[in-house]
C-alpha positions as CSV (number, residue, x, y, z in Angstrom):
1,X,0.0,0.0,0.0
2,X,1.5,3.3,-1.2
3,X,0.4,7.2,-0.1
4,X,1.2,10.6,-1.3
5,X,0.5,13.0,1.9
6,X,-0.4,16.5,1.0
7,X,-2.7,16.5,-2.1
8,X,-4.4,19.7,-1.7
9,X,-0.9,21.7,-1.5
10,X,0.4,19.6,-4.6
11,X,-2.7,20.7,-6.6
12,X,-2.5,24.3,-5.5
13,X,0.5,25.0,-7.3
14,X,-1.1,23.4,-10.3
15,X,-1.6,24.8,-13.5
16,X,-5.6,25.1,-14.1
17,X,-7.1,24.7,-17.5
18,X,-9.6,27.6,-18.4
19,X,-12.7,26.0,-21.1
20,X,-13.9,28.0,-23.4
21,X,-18.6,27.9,-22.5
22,X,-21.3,28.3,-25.2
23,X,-24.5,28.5,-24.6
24,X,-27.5,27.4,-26.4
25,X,-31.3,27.1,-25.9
26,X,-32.6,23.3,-26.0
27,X,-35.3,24.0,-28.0
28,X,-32.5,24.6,-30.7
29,X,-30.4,21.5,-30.7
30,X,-34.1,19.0,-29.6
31,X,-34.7,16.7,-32.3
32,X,-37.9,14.6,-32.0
33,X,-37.4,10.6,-32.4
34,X,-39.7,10.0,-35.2
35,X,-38.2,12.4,-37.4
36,X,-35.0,10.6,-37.2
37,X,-33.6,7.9,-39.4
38,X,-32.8,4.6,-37.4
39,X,-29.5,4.6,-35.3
40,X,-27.7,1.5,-35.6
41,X,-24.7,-0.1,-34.3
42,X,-22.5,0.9,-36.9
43,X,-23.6,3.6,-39.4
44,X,-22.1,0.9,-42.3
45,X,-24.9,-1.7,-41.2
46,X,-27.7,-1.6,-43.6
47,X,-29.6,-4.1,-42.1
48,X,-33.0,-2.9,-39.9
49,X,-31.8,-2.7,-36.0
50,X,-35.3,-3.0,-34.0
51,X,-35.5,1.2,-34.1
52,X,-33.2,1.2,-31.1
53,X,-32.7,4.4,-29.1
54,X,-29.0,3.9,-30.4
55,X,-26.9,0.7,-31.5
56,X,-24.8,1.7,-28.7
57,X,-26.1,3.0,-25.3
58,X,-23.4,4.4,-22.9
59,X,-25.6,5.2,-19.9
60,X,-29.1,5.7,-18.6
61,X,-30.3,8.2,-15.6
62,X,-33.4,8.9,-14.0
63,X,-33.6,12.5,-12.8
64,X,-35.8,14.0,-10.1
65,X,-38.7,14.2,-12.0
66,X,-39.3,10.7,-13.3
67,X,-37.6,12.0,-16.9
68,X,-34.9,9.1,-18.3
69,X,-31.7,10.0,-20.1
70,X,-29.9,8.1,-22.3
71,X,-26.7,8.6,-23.0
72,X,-25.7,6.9,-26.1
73,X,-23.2,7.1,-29.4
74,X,-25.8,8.9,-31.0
75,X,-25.9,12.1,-28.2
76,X,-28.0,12.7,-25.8
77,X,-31.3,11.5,-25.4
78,X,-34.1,12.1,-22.7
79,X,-37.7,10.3,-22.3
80,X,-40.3,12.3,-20.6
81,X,-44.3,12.8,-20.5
82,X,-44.2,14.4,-23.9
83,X,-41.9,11.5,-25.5
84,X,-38.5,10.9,-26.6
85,X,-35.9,13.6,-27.8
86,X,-32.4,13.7,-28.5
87,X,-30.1,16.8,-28.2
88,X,-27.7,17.2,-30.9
89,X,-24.9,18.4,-28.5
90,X,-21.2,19.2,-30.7
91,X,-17.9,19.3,-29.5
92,X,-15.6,22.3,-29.9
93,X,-15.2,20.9,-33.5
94,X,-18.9,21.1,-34.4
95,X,-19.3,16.9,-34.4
96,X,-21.5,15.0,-32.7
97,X,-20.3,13.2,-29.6
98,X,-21.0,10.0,-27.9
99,X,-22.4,10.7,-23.9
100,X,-20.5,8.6,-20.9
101,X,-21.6,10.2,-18.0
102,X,-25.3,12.0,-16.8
103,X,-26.0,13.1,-13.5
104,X,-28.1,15.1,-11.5
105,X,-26.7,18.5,-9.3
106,X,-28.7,19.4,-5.8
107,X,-30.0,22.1,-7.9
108,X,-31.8,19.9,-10.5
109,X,-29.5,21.1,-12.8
110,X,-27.9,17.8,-15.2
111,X,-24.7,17.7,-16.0
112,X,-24.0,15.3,-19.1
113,X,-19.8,14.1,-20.1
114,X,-18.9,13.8,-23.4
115,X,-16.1,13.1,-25.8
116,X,-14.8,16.3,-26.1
117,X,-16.4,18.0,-23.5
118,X,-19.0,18.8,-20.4
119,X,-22.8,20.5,-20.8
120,X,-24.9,21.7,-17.9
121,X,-28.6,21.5,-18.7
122,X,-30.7,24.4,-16.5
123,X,-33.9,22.7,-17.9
124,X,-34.1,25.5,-20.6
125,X,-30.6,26.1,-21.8
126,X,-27.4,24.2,-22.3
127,X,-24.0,25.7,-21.1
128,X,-20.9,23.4,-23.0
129,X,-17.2,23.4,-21.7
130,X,-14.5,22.4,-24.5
131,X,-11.2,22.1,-23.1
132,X,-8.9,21.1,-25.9
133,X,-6.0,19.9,-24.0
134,X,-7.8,17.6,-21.5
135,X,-11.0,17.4,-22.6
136,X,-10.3,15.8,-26.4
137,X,-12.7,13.6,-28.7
138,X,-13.0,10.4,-26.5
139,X,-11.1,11.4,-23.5
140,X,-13.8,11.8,-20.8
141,X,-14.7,8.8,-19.3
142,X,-16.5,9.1,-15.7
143,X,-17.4,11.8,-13.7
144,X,-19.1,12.4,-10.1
145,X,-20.6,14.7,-8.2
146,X,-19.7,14.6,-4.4
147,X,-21.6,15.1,-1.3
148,X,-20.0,18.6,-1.0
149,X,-20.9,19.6,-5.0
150,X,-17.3,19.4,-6.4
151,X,-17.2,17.9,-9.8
152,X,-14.9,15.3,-10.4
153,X,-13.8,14.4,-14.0
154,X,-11.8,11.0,-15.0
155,X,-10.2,11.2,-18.6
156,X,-7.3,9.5,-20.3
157,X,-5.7,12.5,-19.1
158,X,-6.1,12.0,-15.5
159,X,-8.3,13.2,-13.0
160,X,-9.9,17.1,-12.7
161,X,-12.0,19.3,-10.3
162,X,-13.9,21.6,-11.8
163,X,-15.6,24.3,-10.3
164,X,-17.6,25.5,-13.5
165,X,-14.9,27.8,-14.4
166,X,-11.8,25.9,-14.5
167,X,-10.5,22.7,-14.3
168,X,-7.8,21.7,-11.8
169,X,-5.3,18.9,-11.9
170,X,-5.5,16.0,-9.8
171,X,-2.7,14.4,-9.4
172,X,-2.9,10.5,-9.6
173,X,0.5,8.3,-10.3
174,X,1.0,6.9,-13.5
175,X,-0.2,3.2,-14.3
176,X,0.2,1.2,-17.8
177,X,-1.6,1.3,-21.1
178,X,-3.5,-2.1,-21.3
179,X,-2.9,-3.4,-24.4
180,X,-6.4,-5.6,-24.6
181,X,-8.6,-2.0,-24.8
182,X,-9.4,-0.1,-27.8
183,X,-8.5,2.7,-25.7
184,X,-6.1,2.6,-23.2
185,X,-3.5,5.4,-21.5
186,X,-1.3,5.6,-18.4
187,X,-3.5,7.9,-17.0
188,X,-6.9,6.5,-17.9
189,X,-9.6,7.2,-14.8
190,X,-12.5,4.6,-15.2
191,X,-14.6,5.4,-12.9
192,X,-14.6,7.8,-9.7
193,X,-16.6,6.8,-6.6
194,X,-17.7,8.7,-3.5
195,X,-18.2,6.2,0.0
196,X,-19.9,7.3,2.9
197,X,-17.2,8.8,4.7
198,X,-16.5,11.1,2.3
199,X,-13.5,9.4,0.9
200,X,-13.0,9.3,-3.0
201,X,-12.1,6.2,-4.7
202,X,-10.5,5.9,-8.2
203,X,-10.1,3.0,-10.9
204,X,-7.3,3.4,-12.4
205,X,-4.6,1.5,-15.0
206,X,-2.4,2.1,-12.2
207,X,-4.4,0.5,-9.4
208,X,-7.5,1.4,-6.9
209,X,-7.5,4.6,-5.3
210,X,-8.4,6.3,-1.8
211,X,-8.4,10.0,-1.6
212,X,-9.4,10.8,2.4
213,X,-8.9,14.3,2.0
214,X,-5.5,14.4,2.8
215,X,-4.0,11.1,1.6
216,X,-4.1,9.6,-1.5
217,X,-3.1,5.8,-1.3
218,X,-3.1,2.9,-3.6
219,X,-5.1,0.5,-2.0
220,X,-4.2,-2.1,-5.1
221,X,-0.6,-2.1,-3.8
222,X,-1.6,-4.2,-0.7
223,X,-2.3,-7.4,-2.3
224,X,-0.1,-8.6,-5.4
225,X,-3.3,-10.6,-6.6
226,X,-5.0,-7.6,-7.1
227,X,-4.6,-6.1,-10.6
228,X,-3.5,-2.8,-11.3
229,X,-6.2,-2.5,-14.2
230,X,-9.8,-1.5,-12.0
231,X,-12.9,-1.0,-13.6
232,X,-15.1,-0.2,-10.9
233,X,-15.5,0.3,-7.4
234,X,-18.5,0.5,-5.0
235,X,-19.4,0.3,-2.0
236,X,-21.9,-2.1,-0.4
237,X,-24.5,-0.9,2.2
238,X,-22.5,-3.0,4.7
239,X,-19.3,-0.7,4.2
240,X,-17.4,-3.3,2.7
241,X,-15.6,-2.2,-1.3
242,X,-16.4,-4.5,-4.3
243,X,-13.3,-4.0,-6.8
244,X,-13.9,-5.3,-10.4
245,X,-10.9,-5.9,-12.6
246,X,-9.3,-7.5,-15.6
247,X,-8.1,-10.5,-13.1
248,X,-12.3,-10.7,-11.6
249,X,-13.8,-9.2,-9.3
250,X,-12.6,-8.4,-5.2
251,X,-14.1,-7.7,-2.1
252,X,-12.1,-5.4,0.2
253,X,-13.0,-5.2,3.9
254,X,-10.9,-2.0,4.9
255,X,-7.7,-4.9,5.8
256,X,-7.9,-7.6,3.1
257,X,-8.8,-8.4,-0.5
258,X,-10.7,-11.5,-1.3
259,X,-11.2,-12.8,-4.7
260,X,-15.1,-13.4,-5.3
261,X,-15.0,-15.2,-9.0
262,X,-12.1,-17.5,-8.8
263,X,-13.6,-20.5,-8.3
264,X,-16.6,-19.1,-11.0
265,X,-14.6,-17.5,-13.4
266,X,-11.0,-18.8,-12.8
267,X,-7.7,-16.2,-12.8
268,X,-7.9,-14.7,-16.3
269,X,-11.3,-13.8,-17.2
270,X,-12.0,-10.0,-16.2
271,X,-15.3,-8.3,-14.9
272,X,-15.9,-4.9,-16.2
273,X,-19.3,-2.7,-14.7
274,X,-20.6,-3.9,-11.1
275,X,-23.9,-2.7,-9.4
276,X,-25.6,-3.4,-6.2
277,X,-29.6,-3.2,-6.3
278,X,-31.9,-2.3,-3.5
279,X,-32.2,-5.9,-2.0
280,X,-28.1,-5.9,-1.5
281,X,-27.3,-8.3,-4.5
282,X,-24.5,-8.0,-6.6
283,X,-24.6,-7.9,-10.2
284,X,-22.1,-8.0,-12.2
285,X,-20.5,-8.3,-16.0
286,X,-17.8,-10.6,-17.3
287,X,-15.4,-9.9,-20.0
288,X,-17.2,-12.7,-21.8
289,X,-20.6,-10.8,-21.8
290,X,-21.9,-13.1,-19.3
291,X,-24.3,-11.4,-16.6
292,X,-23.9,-13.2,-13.4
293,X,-26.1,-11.8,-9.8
294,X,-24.3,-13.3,-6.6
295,X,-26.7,-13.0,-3.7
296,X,-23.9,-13.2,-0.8
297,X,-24.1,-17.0,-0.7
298,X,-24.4,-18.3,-4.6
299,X,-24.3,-16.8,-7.8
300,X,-26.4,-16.8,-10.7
301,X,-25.6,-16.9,-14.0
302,X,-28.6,-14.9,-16.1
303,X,-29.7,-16.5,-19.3
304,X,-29.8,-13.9,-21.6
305,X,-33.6,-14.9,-23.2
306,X,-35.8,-11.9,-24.2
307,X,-39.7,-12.4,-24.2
308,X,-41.1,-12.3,-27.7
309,X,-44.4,-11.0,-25.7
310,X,-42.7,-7.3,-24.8
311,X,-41.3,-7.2,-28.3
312,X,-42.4,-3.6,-29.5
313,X,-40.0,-4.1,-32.3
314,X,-37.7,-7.1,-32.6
315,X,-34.1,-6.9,-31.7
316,X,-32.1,-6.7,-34.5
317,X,-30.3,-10.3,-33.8
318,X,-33.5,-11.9,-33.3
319,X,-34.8,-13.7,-37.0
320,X,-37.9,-14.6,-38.5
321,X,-38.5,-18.2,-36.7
322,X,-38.2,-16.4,-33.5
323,X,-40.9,-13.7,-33.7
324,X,-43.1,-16.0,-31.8
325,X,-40.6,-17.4,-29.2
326,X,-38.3,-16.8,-26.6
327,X,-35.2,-16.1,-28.3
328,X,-31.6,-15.5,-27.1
329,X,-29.5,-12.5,-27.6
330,X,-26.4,-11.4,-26.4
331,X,-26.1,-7.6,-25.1
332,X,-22.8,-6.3,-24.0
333,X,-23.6,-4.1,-20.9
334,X,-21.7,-0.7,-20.2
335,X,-24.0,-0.2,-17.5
336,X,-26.2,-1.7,-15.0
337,X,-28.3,0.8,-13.4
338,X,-32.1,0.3,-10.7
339,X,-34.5,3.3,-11.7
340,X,-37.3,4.8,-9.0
341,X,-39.2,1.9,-9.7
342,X,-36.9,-0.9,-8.8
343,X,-36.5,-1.8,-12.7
344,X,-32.9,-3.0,-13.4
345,X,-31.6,-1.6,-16.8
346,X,-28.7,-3.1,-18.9
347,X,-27.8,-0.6,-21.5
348,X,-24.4,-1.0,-23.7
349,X,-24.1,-2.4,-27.3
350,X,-27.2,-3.4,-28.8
351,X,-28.8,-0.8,-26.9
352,X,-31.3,-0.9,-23.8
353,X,-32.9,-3.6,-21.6
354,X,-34.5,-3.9,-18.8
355,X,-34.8,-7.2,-16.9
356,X,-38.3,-8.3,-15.9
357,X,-39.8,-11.2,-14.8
358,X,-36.6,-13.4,-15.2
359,X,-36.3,-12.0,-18.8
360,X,-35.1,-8.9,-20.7
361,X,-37.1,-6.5,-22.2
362,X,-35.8,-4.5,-25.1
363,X,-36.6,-1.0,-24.2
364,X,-36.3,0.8,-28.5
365,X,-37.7,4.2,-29.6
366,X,-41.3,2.7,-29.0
367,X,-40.4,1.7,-25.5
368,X,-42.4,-0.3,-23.5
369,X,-41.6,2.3,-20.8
């Protein structure tokens, strides 16, 4: 276990990055569903989809008022009383950007991450920050708001505070590329986590992270078994720290690690997004697409079948002979996520699902909602 004393002082002296903001009303950018041409996986596929909200869905947020955001390859897209709508956000270059990150402010404000940039929605206009040294097409990857309304931003660049008129450097040690990702950099933040202490947690190519407000310290460096690439990291509503990474998944108890999926998964097959629901179990995602729930005693492996019943349009892998059966599928989750009512979501490549009654439901343009 390693720790750098002194992080505030270090960043003080830091050189911040000042974005350049435009803003512009929604009603400008807000393009309704049904006047759009199907979005599909890849925009070489000319094969019909199933009308999809987008071939690729990054993540999905329910806001304060019941409203659902999507944020997906194809922008930004939000589902409310009057239907569905995407926002044709651009980066500094004027292209259109794929969303990683939405979340809500204690303001009710929603603050969506893109490639290439951040955009503040104030529920009538939205307020973009381009930052062309840190924020670049494809380099924001997670982001957080904590408990004290700091902004935290996770690129390939590093890690950043921003205080909505600059961005300031947080330092985090160097880890490695990882030659198995598309994209991959020493510096790549995967995802940033508040616990309920206060203290911020970061997964890293370099290893996990603990920020207490004074220390930073590389929890990974504890245990040898532990890889250095993280994925995730929560924490469980008994205080212990689910870890996921490219050698499975870990449970930390403040002292020791524990490997959960040895026995399930063996050493070498990773697990990328992890996500407790309201009843305490764990789901989870490995590198091999299969969805697994582990309930603290046994785990469950989830056949992926999808109920011909719900179809509002059939998903583009299911064929003609299965129209009026159960067929299989095989999504490839970014992100598991519970809404207000209890519904679990699996959203990722393919596009959205929502499993019900033991089965998925392929949530397209159409819904069902």
């Amino acid at each position: 276990m390693t720790s750098c004393a002194g992080q505030n002082e270090n960043n003080a002296s830091q050189l911040n990055f000042i974005p350049e903001q435009t803003k512009i009303h929604a009603d400008s950018i807000s393009l309704k569903a049904e006047t759009l041409p199907e979005f599909r996986v890849d925009v070489h596929d000319k094969d019909y989809q199933g009308n999809q909200i987008s071939g690729v869905v990054r993540t999905v947020f329910q806001d304060s008022k019941g409203n659902f955001w999507f944020g997906t390859q194809n922008g930004l897209g939000r589902k409310d009383k009057n239907g569905l709508v995407y926002f044709d956000i651009k980066n500094r270059t004027g292209q259109g950007v794929t969303v990683h990150v939405i979340l809500e402010d204690k303001d009710g404000a929603i603050w969506i991450g893109y490639g290439g940039g951040i955009a503040k929605y104030d529920g009538t206009y939205f307020t973009n920050y381009h930052e062309k040294d840190i924020l670049t097409t494809g380099g924001l990857w997670s982001m957080l708001m904590d408990s004290k309304g700091t902004l935290w931003v996770g690129t390939t660049h590093g890690v950043f505070t921003f205080d909505g008129k600059a961005f300031t450097p947080f330092e985090i040690p160097e880890g490695k590329v990882n030659p198995n990702f598309g994209v991959s950099t020493s510096k790549m933040i995967h995802a940033i986590t508040e616990d309920s202490k206060g203290h911020m947690w970061f997964a890293t190519n370099g290893g996990a992270y603990r920020f207490d407000g004074n220390t930073l310290t590389n929890i990974s460096a504890k245990d040898q078994s532990l890889s250095n690439f993280v994925n995730r990291i929560i924490e469980r509503a008994d205080g212990t720290y689910w870890i996921s990474t490219v050698n499975g998944l870990f449970l930390y108890d403040g002292t020791t690690f524990k490997s959960i999926t040895e026995k399930l998964l063996g050493k070498d097959e990773g697990v990328g997004c992890i996500f407790e629901d309201k009843t305490g179990t764990i789901w989870f995602i490995a590198y091999k697409r299969d969805i697994y729930n582990y309930n603290g005693k046994t785990f469950q492996k989830i056949e992926a079948k999808i109920k011909a019943s719900d179809y509002t349009v059939l998903p583009f892998e299911v064929n003609q002979d299965q129209q009026k059966q159960e067929g299989n599928f095989s999504p490839f989750p970014f992100q598991i996520y519970q809404d207000r009512q209890q519904r679990l979501w699996f959203v990722g490549f393919k596009g959205a699902y929502r499993f019900e009654n033991n089965a998925f439901v392929n949530v397209t343009r159409n819904g069902p909602w």
